[in-house]
C-alpha positions in Angstrom: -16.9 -70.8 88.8 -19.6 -68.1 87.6 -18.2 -68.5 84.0 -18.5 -72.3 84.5 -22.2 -71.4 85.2 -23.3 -69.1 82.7 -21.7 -71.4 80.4 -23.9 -74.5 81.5 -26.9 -72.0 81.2 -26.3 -71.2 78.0 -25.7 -74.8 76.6 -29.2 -76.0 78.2 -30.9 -72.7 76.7 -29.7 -73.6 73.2 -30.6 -77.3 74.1 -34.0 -76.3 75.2 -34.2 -74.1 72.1 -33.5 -77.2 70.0 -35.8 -79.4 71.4 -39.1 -77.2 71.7 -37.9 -75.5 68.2 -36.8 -77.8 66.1 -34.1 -75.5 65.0 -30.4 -76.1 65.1 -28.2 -73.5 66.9 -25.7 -73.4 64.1 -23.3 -71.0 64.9 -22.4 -68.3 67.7 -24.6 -65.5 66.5 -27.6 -67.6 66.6 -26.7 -68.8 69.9 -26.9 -65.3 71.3 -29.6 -64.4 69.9 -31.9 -66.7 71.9 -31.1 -64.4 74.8 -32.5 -61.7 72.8 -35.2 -63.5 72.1 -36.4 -64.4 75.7 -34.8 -61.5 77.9 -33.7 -58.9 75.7 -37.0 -57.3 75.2 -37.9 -57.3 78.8 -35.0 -56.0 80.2 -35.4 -53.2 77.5 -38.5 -52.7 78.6 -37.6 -52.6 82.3 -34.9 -49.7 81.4 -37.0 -47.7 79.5 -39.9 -47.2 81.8 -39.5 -48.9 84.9 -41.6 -51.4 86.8 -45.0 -50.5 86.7 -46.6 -50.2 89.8 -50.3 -49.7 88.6 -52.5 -51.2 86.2 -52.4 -55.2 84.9 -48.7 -54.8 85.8 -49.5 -54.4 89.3 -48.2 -57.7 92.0 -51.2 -58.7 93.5 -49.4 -58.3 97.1 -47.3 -54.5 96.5 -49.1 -51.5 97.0 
């Protein structure tokens, strides 16, 4: 059931790619690589440092 999910995830982020893109998702590479595009970086991001907890990164309602 959870790969039956993903799946369907993955099909309407390549759809969604297509549609606000233009672009065709062409092969399987390119199909990953909107992941990358969207989430990669911030997960990255969250690995290397961390959530911030002070400046413009700062939640309105955390301490």
């Amino acid at each position: 059931m959870v790969l039956i999910i993903k799946a369907a995830v993955l099909i309407f982020g390549a759809l969604s790619f297509q549609i606000t893109s233009g672009e065709r998702v062409r092969t399987l590479t390119h199909l990953l690589s909107i992941w990358n595009r969207w989430d990669g970086p911030q997960y990255l991001l969250i690995a290397r440092h961390g959530y911030g907890v002070t400046g413009t990164q700062r939640s309105r309602y955390g301490r």
